[in-house]
DSSP file (Angstrom, degrees, kcal/mol; ACC not computed):
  #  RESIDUE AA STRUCTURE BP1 BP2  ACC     N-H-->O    O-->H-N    N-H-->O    O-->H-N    TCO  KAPPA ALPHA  PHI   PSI    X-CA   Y-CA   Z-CA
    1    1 A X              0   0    0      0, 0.0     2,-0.3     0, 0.0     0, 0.0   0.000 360.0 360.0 360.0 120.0    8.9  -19.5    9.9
    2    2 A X        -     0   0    0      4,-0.0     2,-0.3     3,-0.0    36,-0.0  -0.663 360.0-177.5 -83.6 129.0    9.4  -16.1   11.6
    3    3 A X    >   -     0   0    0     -2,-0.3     3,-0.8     1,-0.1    10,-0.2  -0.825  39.5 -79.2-134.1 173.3   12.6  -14.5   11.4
    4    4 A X  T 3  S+     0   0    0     -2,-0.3    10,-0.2     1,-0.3     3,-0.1  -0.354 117.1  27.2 -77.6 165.8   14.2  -11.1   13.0
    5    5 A X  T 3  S+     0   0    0      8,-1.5     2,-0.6     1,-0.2    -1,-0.3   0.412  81.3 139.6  27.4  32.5   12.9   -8.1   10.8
    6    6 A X    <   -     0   0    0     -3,-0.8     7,-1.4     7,-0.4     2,-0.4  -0.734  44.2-145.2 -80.1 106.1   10.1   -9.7    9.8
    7    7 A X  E     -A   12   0A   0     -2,-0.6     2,-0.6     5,-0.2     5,-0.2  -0.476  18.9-176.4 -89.9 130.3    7.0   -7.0    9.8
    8    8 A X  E >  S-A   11   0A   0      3,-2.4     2,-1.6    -2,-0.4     3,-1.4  -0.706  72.7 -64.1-125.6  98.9    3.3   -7.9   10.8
    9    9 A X  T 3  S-     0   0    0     -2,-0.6    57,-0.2     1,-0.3    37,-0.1  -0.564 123.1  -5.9  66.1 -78.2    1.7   -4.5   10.1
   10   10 A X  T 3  S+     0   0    0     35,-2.0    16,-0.8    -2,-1.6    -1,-0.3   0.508 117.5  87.8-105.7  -4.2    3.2   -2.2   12.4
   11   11 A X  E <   -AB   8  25A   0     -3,-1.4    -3,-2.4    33,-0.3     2,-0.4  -0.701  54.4-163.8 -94.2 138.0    5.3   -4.7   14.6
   12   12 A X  E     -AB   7  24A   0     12,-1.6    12,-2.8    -2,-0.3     2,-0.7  -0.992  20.0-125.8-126.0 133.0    8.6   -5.6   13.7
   13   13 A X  E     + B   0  23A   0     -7,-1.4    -8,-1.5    -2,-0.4    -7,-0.4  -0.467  27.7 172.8 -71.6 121.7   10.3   -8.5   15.1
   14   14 A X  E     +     0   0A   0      8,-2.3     2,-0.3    -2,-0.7     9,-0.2   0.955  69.4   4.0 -86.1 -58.8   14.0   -7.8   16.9
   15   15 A X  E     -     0   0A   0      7,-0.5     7,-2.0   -11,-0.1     2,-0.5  -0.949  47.2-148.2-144.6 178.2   14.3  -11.4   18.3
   16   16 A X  E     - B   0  21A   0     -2,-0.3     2,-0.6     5,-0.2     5,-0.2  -0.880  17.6-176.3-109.3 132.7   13.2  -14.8   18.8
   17   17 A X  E >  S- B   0  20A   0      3,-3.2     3,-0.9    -2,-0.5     2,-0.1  -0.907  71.9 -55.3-145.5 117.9   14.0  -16.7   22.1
   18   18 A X  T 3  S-     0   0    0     -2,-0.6    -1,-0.1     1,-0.3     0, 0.0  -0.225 117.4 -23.2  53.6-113.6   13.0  -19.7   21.9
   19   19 A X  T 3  S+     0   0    0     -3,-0.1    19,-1.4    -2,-0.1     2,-0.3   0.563 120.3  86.8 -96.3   3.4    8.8  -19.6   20.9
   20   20 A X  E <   -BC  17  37A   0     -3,-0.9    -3,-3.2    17,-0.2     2,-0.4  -0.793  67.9-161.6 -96.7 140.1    8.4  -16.1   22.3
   21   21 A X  E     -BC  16  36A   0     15,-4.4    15,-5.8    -2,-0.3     2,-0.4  -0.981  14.4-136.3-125.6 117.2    9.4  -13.3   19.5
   22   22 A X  E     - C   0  35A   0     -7,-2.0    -8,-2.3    -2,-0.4    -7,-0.5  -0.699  33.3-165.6 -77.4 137.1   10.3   -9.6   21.0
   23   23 A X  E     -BC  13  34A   0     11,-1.4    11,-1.6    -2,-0.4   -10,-0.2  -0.935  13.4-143.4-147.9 103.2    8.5   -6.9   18.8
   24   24 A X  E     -B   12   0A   0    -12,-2.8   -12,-1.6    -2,-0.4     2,-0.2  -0.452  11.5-126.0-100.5 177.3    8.6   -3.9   18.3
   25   25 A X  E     -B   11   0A   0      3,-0.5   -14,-0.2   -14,-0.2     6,-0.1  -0.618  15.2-165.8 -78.5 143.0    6.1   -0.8   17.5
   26   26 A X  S    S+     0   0    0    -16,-0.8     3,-0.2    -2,-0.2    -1,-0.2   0.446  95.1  39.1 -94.6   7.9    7.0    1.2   14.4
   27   27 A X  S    S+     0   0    0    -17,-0.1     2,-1.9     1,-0.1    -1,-0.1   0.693 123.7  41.0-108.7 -43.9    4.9    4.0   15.3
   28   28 A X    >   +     0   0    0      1,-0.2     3,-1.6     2,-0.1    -3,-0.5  -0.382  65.9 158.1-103.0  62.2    5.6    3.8   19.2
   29   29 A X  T 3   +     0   0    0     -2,-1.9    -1,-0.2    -3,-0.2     4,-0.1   0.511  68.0  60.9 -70.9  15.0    9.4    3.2   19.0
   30   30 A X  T 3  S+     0   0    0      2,-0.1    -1,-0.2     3,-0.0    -2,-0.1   0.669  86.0 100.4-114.9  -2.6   10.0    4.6   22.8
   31   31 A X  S <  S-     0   0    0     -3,-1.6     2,-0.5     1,-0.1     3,-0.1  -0.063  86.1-113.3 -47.6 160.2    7.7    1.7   23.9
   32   32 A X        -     0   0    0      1,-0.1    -1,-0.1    -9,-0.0    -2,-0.1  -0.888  47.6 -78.4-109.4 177.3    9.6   -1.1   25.2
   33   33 A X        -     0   0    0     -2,-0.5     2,-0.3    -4,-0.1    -9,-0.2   0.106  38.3-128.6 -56.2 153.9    9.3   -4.2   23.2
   34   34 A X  E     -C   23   0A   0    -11,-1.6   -11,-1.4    -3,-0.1     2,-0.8  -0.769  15.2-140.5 -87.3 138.0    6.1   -6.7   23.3
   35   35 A X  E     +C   22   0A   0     -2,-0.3     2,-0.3   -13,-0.2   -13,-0.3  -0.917  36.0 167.4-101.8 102.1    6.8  -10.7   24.0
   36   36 A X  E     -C   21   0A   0    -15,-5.8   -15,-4.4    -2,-0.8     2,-0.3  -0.897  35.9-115.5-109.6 162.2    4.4  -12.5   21.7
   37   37 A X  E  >  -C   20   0A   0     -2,-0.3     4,-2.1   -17,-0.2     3,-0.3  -0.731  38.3-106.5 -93.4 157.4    4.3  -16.2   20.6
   38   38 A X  H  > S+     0   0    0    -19,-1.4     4,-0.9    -2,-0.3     3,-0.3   0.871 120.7  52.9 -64.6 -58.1    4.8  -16.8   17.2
   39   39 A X  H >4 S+     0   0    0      1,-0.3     3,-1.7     2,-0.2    -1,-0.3   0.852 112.1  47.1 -52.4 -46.5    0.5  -17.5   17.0
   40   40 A X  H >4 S+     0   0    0     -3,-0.3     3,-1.7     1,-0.2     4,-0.4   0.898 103.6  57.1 -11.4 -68.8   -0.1  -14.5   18.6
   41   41 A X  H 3< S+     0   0    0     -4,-2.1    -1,-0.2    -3,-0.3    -2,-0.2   0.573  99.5  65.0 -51.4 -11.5    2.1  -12.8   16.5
   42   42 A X  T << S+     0   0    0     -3,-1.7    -1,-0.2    -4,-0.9    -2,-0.1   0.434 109.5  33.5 -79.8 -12.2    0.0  -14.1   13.4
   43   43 A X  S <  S+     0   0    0     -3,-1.7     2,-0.6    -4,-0.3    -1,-0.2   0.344  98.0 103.3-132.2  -3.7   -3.0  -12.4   14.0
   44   44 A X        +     0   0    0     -4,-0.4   -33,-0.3     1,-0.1   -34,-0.1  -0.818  27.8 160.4-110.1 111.2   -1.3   -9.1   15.7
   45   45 A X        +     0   0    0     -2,-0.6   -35,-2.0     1,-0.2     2,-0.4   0.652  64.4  23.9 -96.9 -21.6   -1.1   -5.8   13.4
   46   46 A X  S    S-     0   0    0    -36,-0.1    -1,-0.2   -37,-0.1     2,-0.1  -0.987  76.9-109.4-151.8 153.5   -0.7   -2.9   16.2
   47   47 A X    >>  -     0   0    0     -2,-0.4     4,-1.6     1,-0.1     3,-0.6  -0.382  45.1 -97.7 -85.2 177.3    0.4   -2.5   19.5
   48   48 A X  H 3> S+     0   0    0      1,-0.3     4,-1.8     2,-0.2     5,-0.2   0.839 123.3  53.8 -84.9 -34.0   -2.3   -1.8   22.4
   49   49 A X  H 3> S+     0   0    0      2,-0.2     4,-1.4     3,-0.1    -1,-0.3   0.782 102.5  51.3 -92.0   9.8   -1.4    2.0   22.1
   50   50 A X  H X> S+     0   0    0     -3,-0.6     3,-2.9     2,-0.2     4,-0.6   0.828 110.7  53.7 -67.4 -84.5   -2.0    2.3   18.4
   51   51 A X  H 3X S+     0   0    0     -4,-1.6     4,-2.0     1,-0.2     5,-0.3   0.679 107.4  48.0   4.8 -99.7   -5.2    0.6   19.7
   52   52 A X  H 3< S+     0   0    0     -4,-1.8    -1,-0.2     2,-0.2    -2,-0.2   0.766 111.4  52.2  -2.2 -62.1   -5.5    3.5   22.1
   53   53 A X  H X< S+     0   0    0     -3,-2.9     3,-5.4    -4,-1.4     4,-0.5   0.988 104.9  51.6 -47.1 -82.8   -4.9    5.9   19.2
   54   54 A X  H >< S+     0   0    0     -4,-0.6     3,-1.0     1,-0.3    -2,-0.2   0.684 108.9  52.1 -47.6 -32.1   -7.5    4.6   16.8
   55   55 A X  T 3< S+     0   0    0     -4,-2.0    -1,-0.3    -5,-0.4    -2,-0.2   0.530 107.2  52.3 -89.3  -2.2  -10.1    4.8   19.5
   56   56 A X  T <  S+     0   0    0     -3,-5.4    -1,-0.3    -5,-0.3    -2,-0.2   0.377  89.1 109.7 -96.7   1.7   -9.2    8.6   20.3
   57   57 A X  S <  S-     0   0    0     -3,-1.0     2,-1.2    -4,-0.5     4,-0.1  -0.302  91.4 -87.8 -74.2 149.7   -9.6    9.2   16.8
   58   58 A X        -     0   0    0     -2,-0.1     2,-0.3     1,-0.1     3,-0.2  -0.562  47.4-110.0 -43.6  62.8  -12.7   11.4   15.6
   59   59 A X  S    S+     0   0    0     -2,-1.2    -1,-0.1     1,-0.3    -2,-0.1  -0.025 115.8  43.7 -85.9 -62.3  -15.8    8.6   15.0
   60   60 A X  S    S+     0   0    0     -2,-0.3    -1,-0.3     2,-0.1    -2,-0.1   0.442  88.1 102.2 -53.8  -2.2  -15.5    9.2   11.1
   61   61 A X  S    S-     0   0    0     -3,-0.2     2,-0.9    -7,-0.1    -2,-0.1  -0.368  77.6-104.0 -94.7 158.0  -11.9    9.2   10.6
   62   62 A X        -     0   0    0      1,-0.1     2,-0.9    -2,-0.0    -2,-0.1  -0.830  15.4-140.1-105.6 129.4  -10.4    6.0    9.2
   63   63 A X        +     0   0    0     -2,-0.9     4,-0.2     1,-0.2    -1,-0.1  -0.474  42.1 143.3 -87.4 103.6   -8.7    3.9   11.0
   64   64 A X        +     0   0    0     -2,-0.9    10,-0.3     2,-0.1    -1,-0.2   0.651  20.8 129.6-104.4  -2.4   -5.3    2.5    8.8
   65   65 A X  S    S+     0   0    0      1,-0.2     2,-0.7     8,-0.1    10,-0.2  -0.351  89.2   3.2 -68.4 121.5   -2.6    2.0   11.2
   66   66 A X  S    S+     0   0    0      8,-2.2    -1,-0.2     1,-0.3     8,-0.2  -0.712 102.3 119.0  96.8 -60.2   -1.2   -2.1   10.3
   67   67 A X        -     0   0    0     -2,-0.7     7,-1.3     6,-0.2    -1,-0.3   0.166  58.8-123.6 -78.6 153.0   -3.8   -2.5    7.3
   68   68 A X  B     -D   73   0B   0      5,-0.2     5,-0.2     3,-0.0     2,-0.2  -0.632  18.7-168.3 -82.8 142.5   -2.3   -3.3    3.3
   69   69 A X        -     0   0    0      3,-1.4    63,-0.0    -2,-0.2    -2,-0.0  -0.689  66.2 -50.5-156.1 106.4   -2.6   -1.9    0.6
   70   70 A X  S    S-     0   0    0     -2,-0.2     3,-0.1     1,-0.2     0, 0.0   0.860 124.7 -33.7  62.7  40.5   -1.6   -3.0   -2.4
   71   71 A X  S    S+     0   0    0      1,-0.1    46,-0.4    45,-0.1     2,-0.4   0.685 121.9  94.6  67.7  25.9    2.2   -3.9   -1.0
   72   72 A X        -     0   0    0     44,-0.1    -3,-1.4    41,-0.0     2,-0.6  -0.911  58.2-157.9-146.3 131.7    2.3   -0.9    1.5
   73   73 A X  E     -DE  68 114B   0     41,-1.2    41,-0.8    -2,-0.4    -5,-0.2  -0.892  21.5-121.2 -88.1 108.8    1.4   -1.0    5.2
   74   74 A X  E     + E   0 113B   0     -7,-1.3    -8,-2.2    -2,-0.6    39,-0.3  -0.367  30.9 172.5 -33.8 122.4    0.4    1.9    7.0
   75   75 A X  E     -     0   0B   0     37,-3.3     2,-0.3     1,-0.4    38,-0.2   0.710  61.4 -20.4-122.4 -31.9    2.6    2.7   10.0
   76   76 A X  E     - E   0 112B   0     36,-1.3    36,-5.3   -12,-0.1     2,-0.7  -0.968  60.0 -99.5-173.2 154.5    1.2    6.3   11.1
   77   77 A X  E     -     0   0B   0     -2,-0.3    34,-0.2    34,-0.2     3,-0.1  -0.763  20.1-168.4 -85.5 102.8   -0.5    9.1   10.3
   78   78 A X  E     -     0   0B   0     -2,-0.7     2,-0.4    32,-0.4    33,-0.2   0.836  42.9-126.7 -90.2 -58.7    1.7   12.1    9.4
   79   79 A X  E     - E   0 110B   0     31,-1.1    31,-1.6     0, 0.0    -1,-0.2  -0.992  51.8  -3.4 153.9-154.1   -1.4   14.8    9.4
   80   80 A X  E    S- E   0 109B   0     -2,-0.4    29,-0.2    29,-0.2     2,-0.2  -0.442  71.9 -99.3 -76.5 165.4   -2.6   17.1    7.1
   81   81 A X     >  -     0   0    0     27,-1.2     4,-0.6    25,-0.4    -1,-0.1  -0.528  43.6-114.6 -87.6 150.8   -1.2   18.2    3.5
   82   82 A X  T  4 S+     0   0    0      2,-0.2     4,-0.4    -2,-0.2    -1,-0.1   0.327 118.0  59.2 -77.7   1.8    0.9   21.6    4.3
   83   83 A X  T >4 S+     0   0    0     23,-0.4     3,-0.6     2,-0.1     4,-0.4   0.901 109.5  44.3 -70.4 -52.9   -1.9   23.5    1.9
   84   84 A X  T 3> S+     0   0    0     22,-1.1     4,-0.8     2,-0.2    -2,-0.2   0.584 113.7  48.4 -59.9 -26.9   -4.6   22.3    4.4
   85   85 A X  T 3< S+     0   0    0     -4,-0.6     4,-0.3     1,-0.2    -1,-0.2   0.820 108.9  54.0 -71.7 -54.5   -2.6   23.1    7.6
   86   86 A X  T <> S+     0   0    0     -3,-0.6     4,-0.9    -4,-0.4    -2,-0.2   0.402 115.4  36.4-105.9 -29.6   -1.9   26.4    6.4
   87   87 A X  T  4 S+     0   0    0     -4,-0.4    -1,-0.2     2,-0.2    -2,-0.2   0.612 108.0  60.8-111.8   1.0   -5.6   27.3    5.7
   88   88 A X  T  < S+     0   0    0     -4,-0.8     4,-0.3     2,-0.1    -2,-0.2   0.603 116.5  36.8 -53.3 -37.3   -7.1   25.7    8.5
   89   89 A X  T  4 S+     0   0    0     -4,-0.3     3,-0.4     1,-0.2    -2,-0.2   0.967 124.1  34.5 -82.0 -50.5   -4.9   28.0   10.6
   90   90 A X  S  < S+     0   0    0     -4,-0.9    -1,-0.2     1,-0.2    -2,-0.1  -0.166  93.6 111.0-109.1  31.7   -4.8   31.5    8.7
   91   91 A X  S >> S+     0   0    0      1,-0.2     4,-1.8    -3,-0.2     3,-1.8   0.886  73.1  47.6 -92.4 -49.6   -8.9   30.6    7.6
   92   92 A X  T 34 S+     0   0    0     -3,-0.4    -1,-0.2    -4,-0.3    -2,-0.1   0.938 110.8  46.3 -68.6 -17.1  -10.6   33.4    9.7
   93   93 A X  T 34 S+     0   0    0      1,-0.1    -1,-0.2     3,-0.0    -2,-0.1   0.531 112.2  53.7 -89.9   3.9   -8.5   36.3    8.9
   94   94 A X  T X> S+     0   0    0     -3,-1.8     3,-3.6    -7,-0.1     4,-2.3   0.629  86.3 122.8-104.3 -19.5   -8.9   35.1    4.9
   95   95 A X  T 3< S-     0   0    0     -4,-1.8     4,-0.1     1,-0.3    -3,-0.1   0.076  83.6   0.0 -31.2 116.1  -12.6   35.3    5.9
   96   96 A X  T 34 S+     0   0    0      2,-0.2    -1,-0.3     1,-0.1     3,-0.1   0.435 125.0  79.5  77.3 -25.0  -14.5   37.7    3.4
   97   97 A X  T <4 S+     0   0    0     -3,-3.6     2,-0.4     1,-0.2    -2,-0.2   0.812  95.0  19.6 -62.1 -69.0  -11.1   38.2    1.7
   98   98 A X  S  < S-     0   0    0     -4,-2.3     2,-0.5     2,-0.0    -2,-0.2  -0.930  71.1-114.7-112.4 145.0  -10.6   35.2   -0.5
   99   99 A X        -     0   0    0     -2,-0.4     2,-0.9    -3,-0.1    -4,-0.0  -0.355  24.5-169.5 -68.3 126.5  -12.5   32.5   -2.1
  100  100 A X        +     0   0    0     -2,-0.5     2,-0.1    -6,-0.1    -2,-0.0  -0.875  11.6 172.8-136.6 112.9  -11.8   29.2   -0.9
  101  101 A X        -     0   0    0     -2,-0.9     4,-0.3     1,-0.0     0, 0.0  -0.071  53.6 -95.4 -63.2 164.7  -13.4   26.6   -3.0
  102  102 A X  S >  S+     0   0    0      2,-0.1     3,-0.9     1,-0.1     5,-0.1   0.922 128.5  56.7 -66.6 -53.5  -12.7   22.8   -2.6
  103  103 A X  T 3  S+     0   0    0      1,-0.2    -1,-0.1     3,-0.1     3,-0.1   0.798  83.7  91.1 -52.1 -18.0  -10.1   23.3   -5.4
  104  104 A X  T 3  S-     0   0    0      1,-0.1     2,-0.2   -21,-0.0    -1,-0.2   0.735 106.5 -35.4 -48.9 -40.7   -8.6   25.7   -3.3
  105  105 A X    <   -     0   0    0     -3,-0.9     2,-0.4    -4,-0.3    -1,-0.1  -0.893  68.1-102.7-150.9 170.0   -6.2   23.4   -1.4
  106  106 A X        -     0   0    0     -2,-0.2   -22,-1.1    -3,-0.1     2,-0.4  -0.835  12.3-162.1-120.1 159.3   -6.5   20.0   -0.4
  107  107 A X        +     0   0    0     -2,-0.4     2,-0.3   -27,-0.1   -27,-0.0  -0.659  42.3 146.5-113.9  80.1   -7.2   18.7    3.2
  108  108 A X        -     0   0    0     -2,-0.4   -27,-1.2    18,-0.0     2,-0.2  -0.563  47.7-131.2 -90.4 154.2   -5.8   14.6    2.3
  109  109 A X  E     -E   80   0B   0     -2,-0.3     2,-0.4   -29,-0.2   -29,-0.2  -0.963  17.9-134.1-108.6  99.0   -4.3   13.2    5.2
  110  110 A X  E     -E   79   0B   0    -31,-1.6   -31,-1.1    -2,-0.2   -32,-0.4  -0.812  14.5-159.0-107.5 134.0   -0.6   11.4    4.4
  111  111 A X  E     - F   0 124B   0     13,-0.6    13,-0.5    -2,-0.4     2,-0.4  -0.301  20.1-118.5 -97.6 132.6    0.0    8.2    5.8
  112  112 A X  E     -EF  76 123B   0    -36,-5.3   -37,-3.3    11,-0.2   -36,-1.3  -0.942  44.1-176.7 -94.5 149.9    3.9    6.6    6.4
  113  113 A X  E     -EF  74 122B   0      9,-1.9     9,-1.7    -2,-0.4     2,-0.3  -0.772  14.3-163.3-126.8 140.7    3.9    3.6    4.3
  114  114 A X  E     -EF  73 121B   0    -41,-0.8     2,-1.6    -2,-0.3   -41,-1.2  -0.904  21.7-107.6-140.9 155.4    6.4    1.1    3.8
  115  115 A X        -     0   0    0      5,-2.1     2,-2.6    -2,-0.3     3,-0.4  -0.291   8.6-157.7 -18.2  -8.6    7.0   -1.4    1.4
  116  116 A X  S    S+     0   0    0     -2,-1.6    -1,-0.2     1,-0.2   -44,-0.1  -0.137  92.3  49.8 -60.4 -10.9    6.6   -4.6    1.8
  117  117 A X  S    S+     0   0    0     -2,-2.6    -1,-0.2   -46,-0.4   -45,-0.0   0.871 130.9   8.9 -94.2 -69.1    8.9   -5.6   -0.9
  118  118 A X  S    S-     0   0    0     -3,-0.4    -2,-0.1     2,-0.0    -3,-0.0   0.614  95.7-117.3 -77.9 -11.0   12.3   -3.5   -0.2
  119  119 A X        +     0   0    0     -4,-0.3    -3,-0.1     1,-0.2    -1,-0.0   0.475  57.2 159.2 100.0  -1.6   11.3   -2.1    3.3
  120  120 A X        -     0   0    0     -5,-0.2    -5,-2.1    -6,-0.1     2,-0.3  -0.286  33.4-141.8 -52.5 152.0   11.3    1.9    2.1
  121  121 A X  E     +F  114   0B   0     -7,-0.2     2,-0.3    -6,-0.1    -7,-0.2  -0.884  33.5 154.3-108.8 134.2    9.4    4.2    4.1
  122  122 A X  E     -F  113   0B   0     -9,-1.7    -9,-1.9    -2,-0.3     2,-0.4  -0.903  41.4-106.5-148.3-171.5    7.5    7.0    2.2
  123  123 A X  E     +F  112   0B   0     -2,-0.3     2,-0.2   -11,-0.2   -11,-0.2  -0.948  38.7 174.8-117.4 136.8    4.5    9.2    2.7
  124  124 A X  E     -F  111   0B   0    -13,-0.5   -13,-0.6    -2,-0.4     2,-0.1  -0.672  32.3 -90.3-127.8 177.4    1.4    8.6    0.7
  125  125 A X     >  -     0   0    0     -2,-0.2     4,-1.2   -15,-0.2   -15,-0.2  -0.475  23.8-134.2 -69.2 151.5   -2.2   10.0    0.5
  126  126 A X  H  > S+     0   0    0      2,-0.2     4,-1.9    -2,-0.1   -16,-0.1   0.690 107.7  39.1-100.1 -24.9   -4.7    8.6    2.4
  127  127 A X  H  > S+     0   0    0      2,-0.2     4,-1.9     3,-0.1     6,-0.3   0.887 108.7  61.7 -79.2 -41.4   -7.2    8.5   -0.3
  128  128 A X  H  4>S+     0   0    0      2,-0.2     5,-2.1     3,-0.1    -2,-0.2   0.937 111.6  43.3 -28.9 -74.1   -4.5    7.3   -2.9
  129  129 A X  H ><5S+     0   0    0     -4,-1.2     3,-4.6     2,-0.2     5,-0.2   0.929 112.5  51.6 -27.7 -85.7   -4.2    4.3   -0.4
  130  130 A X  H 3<5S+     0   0    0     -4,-1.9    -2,-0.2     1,-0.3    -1,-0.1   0.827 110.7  52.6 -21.5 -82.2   -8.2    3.9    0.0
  131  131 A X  T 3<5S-     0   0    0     -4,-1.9    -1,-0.3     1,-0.2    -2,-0.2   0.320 109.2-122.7 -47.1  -4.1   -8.4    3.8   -3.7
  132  132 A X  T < 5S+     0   0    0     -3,-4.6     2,-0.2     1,-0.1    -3,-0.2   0.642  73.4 128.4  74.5  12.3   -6.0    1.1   -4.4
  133  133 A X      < +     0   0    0     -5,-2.1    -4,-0.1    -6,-0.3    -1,-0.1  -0.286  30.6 158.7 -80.1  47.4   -3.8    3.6   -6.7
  134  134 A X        -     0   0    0     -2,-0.2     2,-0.1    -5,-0.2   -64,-0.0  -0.502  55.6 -98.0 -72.2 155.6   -0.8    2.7   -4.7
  135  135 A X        -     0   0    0      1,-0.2     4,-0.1     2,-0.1    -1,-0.1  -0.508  30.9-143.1 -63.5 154.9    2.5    3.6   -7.0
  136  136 A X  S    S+     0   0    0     -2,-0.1     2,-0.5     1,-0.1    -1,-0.2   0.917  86.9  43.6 -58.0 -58.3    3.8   -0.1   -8.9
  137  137 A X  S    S-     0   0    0      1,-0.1     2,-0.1     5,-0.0    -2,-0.1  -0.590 102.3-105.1 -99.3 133.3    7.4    0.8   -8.5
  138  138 A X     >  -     0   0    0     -2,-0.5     4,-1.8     1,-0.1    -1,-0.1  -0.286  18.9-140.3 -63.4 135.9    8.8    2.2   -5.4
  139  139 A X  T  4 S+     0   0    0      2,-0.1    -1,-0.1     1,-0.1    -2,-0.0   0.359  97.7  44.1 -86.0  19.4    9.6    6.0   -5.7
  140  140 A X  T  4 S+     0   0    0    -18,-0.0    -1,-0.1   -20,-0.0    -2,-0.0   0.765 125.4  25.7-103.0 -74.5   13.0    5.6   -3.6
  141  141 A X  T  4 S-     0   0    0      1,-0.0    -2,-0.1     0, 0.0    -3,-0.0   0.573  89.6-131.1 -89.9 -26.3   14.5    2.6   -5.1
  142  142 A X     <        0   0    0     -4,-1.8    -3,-0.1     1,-0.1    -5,-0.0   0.590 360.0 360.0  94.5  -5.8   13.0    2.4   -8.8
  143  143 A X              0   0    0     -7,-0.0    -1,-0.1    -6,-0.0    -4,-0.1   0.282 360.0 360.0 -86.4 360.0   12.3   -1.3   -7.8
């Protein structure tokens, strides 16, 4: 039985009239809402511009937007870590200057997550995720 806040990956349901359930995107909140029917809704993890997204994404990149892991969903991809940002940008003028190893910073990608048991939203790693190291307890609530 489908009920209002109920999430199927990135969609969250606002209401039911009658067998059609309005849903919205959590990544594309300025959309307006999608009318699916509850079977639809069963099989539906992202809206058609997450879609959109994932297929402008680089060929290699991984596509997580709606998949689980371990009791956290991926709702959008947040970017680079602010080490990686920060030497991606300032990397020719460091040129010849410093050494930059792989240990030097790291270029992970953090993901918004949320819960599926208390509904926090956090930022994870994107390898963290991959690897199935997700934390046990939520790092908001202690739960």
């Amino acid at each position: 039985m489908i009920k209002t806040k109920d999430r199927f990956g990135v969609l969250e349901v606002q209401t039911i009239d009658g067998d059609m359930c309005h849903v919205t995107c959590l990544v594309h909140t300025e959309r307006r809402p999608l009318r699916l029917t509850a079977k639809q809704l069963e099989t539906a993890i992202m809206c058609p511009a997450c879609c959109n997204d994932n297929a402008t994404l680089r060929k290699n990149a991984v596509r997580m937007t709606g998949r689980t892991f371990g009791g956290y969903v991926a709702i959008k991809l947040m970017g680079l870590s602010t080490g990686a940002a920060t030497v991606k940008r300032n990397q020719k003028q460091w040129q010849g200057k410093a050494k930059l190893d792989h240990n030097t910073y790291c270029r992970h990608k953090y993901w918004k997550v949320y819960n599926v048991k208390c509904r926090h939203e956090i930022e994870l790693r994107g390898d963290v995720l991959r690897a199935g190291k997700t934390p046990k307890r939520c790092p908001v609530c202690h739960k």
